[in-house]
C-alpha positions in Angstrom: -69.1 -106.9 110.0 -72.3 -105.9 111.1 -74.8 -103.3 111.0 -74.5 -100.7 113.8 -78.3 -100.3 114.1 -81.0 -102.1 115.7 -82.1 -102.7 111.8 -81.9 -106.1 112.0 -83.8 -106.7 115.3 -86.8 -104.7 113.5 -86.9 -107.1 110.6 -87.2 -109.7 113.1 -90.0 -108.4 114.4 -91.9 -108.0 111.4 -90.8 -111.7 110.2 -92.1 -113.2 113.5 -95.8 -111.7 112.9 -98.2 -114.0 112.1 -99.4 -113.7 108.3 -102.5 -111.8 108.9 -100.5 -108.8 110.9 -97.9 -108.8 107.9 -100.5 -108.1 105.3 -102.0 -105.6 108.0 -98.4 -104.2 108.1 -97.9 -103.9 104.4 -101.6 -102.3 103.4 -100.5 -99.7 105.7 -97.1 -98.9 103.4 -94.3 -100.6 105.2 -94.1 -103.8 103.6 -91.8 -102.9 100.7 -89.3 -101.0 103.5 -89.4 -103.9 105.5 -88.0 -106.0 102.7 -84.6 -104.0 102.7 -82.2 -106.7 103.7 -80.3 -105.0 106.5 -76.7 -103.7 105.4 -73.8 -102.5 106.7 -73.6 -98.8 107.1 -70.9 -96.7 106.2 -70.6 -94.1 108.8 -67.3 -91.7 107.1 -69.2 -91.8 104.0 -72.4 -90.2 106.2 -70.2 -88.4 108.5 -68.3 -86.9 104.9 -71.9 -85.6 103.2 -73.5 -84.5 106.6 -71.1 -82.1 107.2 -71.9 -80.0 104.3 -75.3 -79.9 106.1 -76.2 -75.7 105.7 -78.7 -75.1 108.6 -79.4 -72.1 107.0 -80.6 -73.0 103.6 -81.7 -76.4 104.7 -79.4 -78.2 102.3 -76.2 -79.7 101.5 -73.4 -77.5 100.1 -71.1 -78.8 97.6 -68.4 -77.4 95.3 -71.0 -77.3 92.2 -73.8 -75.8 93.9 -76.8 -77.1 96.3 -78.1 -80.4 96.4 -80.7 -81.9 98.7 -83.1 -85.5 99.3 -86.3 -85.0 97.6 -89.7 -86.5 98.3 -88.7 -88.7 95.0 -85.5 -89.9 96.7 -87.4 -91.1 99.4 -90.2 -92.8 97.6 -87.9 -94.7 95.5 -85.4 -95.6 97.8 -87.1 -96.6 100.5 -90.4 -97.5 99.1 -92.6 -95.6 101.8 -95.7 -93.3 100.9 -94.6 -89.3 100.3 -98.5 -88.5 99.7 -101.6 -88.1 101.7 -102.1 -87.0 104.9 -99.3 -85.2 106.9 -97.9 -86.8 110.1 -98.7 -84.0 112.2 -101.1 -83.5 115.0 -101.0 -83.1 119.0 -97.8 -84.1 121.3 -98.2 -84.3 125.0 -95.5 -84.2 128.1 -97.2 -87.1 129.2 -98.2 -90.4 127.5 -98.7 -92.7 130.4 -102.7 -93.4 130.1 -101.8 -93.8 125.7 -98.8 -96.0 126.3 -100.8 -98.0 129.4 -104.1 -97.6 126.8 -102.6 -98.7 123.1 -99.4 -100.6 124.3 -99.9 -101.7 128.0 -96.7 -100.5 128.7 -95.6 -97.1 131.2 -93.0 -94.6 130.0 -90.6 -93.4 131.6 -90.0 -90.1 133.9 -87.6 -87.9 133.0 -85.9 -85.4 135.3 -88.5 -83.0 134.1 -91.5 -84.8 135.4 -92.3 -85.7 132.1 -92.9 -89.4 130.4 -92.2 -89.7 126.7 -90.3 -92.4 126.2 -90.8 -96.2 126.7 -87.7 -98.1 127.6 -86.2 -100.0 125.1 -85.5 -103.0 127.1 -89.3 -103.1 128.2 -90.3 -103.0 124.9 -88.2 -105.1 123.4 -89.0 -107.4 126.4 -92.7 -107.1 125.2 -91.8 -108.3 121.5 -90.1 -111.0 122.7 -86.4 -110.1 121.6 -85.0 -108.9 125.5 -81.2 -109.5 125.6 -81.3 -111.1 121.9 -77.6 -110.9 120.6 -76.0 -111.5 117.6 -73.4 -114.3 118.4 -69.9 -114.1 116.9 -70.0 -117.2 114.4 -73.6 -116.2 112.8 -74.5 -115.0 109.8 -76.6 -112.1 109.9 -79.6 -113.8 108.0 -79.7 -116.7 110.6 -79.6 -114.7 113.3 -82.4 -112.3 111.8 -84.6 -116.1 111.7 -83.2 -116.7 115.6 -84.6 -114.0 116.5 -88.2 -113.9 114.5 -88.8 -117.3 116.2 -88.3 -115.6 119.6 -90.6 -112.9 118.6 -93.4 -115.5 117.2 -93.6 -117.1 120.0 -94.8 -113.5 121.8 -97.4 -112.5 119.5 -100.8 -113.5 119.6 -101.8 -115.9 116.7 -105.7 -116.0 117.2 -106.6 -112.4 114.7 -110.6 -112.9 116.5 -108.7 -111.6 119.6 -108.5 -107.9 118.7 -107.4 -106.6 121.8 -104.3 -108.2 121.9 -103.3 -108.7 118.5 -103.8 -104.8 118.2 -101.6 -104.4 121.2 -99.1 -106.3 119.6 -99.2 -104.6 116.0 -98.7 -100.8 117.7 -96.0 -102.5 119.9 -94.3 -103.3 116.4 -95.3 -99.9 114.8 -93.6 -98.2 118.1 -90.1 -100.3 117.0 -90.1 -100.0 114.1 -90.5 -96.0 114.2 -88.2 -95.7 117.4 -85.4 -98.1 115.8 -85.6 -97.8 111.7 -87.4 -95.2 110.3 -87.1 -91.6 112.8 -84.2 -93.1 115.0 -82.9 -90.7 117.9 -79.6 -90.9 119.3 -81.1 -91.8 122.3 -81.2 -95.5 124.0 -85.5 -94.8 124.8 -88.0 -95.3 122.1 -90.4 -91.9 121.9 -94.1 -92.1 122.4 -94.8 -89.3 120.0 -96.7 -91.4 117.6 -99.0 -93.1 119.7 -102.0 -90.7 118.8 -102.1 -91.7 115.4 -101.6 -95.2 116.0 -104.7 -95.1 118.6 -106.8 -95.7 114.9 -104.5 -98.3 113.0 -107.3 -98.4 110.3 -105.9 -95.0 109.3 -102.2 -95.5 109.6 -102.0 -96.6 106.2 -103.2 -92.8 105.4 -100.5 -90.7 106.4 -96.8 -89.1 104.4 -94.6 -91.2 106.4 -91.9 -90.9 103.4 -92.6 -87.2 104.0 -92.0 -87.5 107.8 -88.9 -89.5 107.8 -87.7 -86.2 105.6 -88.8 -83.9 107.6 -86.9 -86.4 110.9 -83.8 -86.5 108.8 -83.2 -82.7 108.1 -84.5 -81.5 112.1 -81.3 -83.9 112.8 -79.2 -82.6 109.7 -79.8 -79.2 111.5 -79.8 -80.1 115.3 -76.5 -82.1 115.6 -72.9 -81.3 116.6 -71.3 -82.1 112.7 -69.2 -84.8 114.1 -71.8 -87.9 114.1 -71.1 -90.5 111.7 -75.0 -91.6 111.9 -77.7 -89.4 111.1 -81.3 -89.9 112.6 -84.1 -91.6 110.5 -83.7 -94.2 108.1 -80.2 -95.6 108.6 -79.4 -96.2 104.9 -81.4 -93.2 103.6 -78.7 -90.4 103.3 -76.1 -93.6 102.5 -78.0 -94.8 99.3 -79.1 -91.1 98.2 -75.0 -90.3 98.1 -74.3 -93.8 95.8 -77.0 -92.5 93.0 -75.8 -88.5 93.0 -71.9 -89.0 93.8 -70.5 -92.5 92.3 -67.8 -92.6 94.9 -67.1 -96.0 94.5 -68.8 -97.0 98.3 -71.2 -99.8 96.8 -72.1 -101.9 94.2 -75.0 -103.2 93.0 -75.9 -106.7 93.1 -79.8 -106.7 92.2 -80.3 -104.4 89.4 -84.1 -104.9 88.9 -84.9 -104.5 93.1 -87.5 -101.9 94.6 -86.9 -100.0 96.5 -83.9 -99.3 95.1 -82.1 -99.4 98.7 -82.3 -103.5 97.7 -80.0 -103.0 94.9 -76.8 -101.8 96.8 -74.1 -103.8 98.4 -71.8 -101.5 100.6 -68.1 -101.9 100.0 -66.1 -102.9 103.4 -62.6 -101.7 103.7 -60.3 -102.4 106.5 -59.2 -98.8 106.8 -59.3 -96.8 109.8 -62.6 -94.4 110.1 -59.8 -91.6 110.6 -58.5 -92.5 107.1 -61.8 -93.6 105.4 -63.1 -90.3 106.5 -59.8 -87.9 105.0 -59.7 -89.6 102.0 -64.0 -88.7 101.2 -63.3 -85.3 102.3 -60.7 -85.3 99.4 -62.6 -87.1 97.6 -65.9 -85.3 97.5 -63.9 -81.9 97.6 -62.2 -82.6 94.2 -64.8 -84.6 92.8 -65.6 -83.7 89.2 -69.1 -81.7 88.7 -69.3 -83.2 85.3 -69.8 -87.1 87.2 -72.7 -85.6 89.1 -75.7 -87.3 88.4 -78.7 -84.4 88.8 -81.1 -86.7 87.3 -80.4 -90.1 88.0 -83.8 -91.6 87.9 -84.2 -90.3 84.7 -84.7 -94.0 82.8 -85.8 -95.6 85.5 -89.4 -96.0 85.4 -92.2 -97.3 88.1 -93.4 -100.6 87.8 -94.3 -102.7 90.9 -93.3 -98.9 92.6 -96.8 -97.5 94.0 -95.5 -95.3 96.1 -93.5 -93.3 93.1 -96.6 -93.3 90.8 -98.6 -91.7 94.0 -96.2 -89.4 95.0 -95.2 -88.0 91.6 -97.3 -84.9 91.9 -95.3 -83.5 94.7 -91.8 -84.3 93.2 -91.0 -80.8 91.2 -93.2 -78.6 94.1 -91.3 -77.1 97.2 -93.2 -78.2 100.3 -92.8 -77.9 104.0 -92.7 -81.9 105.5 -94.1 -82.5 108.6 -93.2 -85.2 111.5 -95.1 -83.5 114.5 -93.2 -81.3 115.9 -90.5 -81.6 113.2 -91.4 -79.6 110.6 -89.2 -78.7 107.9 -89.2 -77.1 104.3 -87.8 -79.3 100.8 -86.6 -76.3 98.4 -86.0 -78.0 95.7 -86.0 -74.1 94.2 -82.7 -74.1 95.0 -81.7 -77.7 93.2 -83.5 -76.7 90.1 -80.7 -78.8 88.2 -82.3 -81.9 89.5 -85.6 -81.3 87.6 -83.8 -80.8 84.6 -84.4 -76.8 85.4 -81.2 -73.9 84.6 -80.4 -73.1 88.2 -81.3 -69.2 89.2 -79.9 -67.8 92.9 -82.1 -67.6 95.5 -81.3 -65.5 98.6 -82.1 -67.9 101.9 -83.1 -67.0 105.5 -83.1 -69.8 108.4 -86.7 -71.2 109.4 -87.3 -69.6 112.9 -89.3 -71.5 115.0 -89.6 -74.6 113.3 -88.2 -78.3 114.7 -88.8 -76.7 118.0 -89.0 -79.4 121.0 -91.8 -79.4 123.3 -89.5 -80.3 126.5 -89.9 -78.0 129.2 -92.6 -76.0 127.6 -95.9 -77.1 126.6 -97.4 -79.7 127.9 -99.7 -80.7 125.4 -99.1 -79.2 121.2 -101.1 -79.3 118.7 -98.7 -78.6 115.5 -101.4 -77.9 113.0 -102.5 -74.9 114.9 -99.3 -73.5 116.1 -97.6 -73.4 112.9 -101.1 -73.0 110.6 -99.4 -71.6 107.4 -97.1 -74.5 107.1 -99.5 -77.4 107.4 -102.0 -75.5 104.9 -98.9 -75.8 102.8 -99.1 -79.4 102.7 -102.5 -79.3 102.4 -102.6 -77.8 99.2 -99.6 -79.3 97.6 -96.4 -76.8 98.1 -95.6 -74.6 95.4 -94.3 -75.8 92.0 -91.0 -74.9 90.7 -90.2 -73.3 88.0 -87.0 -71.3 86.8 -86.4 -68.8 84.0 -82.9 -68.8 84.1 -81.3 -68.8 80.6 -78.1 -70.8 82.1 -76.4 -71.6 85.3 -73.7 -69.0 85.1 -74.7 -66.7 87.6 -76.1 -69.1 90.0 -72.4 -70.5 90.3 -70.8 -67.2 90.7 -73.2 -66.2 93.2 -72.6 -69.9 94.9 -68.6 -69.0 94.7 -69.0 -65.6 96.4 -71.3 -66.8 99.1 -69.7 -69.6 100.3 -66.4 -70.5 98.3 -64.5 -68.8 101.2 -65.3 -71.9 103.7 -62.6 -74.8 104.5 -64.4 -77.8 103.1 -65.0 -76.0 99.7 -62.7 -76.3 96.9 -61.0 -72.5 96.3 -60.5 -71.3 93.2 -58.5 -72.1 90.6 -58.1 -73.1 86.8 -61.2 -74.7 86.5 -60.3 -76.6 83.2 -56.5 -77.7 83.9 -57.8 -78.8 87.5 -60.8 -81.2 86.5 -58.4 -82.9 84.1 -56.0 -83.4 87.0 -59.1 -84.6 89.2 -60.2 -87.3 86.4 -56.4 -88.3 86.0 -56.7 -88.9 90.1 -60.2 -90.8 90.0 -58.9 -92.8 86.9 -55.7 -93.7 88.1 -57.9 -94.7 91.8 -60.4 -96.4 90.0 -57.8 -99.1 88.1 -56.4 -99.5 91.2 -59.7 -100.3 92.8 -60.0 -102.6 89.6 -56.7 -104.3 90.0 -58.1 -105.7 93.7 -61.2 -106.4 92.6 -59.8 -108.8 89.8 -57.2 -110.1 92.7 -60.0 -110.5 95.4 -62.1 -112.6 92.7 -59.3 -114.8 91.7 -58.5 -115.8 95.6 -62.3 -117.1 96.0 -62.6 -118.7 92.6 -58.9 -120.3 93.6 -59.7 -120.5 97.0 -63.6 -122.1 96.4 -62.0 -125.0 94.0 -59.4 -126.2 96.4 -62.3 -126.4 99.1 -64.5 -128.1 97.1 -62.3 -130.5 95.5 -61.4 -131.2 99.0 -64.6 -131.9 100.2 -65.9 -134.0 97.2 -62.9 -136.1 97.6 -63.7 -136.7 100.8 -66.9 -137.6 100.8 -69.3 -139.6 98.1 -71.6 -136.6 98.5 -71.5 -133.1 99.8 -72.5 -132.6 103.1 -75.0 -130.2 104.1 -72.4 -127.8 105.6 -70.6 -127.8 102.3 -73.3 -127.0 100.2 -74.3 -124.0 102.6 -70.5 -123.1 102.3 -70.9 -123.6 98.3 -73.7 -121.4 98.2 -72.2 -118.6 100.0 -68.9 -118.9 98.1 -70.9 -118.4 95.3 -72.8 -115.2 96.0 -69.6 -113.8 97.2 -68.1 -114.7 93.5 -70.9 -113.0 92.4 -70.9 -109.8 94.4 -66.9 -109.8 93.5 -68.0 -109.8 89.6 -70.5 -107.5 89.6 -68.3 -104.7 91.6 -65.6 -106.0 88.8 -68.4 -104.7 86.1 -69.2 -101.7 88.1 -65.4 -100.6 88.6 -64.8 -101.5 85.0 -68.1 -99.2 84.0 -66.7 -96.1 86.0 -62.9 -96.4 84.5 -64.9 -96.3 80.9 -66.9 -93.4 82.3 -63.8 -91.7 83.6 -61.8 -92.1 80.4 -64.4 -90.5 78.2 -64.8 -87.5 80.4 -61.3 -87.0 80.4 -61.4 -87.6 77.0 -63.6 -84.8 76.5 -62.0 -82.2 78.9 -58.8 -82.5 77.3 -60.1 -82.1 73.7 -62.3 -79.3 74.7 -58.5 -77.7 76.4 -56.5 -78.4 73.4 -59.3 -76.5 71.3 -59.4 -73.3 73.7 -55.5 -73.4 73.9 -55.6 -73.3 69.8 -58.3 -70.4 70.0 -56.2 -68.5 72.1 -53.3 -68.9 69.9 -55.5 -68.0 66.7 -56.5 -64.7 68.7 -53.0 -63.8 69.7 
């Protein structure tokens, strides 16, 4: 399988710069993100947590409460800058003298006169990747090295001729925000960014961690509910899900990577969407609150991780996150449990005005002056959060009332006698999940022996084909242990929490026969 995205083609890009443009690239805060190897994504998983989107309170709902990306989520999993200078400034109706100016390229018209949007096929074309295809029989990392070649062979390599090799690093910076980082679900690549790339000595400057954010929640609160995508950062909302809701998607096979998007290896299944998607409804409906993880960066620490030591003032503040004209608030006030904070209620009223498009309007925004409080927000930091809440008990109740009444949360019932029930299900699930993982790795260990023996009985030496085929037999052994480890991990985790819920029920049933 492959990645739905145009992830890999990005990569590319950035592989086929010469050296000096990389290190250009990665003093400006990319590099890290651009060393994500692309994965598959997993769109029921995305379509099953973007649902819960609340366009209202600007976060997700879940049976145990709120819960919501944070500038720290960002930082660490994608390794881009969440501090310094917000991506905010003017937007026009037209970019033709910018895009003619900065890329040598001309947007496109649009039925409204205007031109936004550079075609992808003409930039591409520019890059040197037009009508560049994964073929059927190759591996994704050879076609990722097909395709930098291509691109190398476009770019200037002489760095004493500014002009050009400027030309080509905003042409790159244009892809690589129009196809990875604030995708669109259209087919054109925006020129909304081509004022701030104008002074590429300054890029380096700017939030862009912050902005993809502020990208990801517009779309959260802009789209129909029935994607299975979400715009921004493919892999963003996918990775945030694998550290707060162990749902058995992925596993990791590089514990030690940063950003920690590097570590994860999504888990392909055969299933149907349809299915795939029924069964995480279920599954995140009736998951247990007590396999949450509110704090699961809480050992991790942050060497060789910049862009978390930078950031980390702004992780416990609420703060408004800016992406030009998408500008949207973070309240982590209302997911004080991920601070390690007692969760109080908080009464919520929809942003008006905000993530507002310029189409059709304006022709020319600047986002700083029409929405003034909101940048000076940034500008000073947000607001930290605090909470004085002796417990959590009334922020649930208050949760229940308000939204326990909708069809994807869980109604009430015996709280107690229905968790163990749920960690009987995900036990049972998760040996199961065990039992195919041991199978799987015993059919390559079997499998890789018999071709192997084959081939050294064939041959006085093995041929270059079979060592490649070697190799990859052996990370696949490799990725098949290590989700062996993880599913064995989770049916440990899963026993001693129903341990505990079922000694914790026999002790209130024997209370209650004590008081009657």
């Amino acid at each position: 399988m492959r990645p739905r995205t145009m992830w890999p083609l990005v990569v590319a890009a950035y592989q086929g710069l010469p050296d000096f443009q990389k290190e250009r690239v990665r003093e400006m805060g990319f590099g890290s993100t651009l060393e994500i190897e692309p994965f598959i994504i997993d769109p029921p998983l995305i379509q099953a947590v973007r649902e819960r989107w609340d366009r209202v309170s600007r976060v997700f709902l879940f049976p145990w409460g709120h819960m919501v990306p944070s500038l720290e989520d960002v930082a660490r999993i994608t390794g881009l800058r969440v501090d310094g200078e917000a991506v905010t400034g003017v937007t026009y109706a037209d970019y033709t003298d910018l895009a003619q100016d900065l890329l040598g390229l001309e947007p496109h018209r649009d039925d409204l006169d205007d031109r936004r949007v550079v075609g992808r096929v003409t930039l591409l074309g520019s890059l040197g990747l037009a009508k560049v295809r994964q073929r059927a029989d190759e591996l994704l990392p050879d076609f990722v090295e097909r395709a930098a070649g291509l691109a190398r062979a476009a770019y200037g390599q002489d760095r004493t001729e500014t002009v050009r090799v400027d030309r080509d690093l905003r042409r790159f910076l244009v892809f690589l925000f129009g196809k990875m980082l604030f995708t669109t679900k259209g087919d054109g690549i925006h020129c909304r960014f081509l004022e701030i790339l104008g002074d590429l000595g300054r890029v380096g400057k700017y939030a862009w961690g912050a902005a993809l954010l502020a990208h990801t929640f517009a779309d959260l609160s802009t789209g129909t509910g029935r994607e299975t995508t979400v715009g921004g950062f493919a892999p963003f909302l996918q990775v945030w899900s694998y550290h707060y809701l162990p749902l058995g998607r992925a596993t990791v096979v590089r514990p030690d990577a940063v950003p920690l998007a590097r570590r994860w290896l999504p888990l392909v299944s055969t299933a149907t969407y349809t299915f795939q998607l029924e069964v995480l409804r279920q599954h995140v409906r009736d998951f247990p609150a007590l396999l949450v993880v509110w704090e699961p960066y809480a050992d991790h620490g942050d060497v060789d991780q910049p862009w978390v030591v930078s950031g980390r003032p702004l992780f416990r503040r609420d703060i408004w996150v800016h992406c030009l004209n998408e500008i949207e608030p973070l309240r982590l006030r209302l997911v004080a449990h991920t601070l390690g904070l007692h969760q109080g209620w908080c009464e919520e009223m929809e942003p008006r005005g905000i993530g507002k498009k310029t189409r059709g309007k304006a022709k020319r925004v600047d986002w700083r002056t029409r929405f003034p409080e909101q940048y000076a927000n940034w500008q000073r930091g947000g607001e930290l959060v605090e909470s004085d809440a002796p417990d959590s008990i009334a922020y649930l109740q208050c949760f229940q009332e308000e939204y326990g009444h909708r069809d994807f949360m869980r109604p009430e019932r015996d709280g107690r006698n229905t968790l163990i029930d749920q960690l009987q299900g995900q036990l049972a699930s998760t040996e199961v999940q065990l039992i195919e993982a041991r199978t799987a790795l015993e059919t390559l260990l079997t499998g890789g022996r018999a071709d192997t023996g084959g081939a050294s009985s064939s041959r006085g030496a093995p041929a270059p084909e079979v060592t490649s085929l070697q190799q990859q037999l052996s990370a696949a052994v490799e990725c098949a242990e290590r989700a062996e480890r993880d599913l064995l991990a989770r049916s440990e985790e899963l026993r001693d929490a129903l341990a505990r819920e079922t000694d914790t029920a026999a002790e209130l049933t024997q209370l209650r026969s004590q008081l009657t």
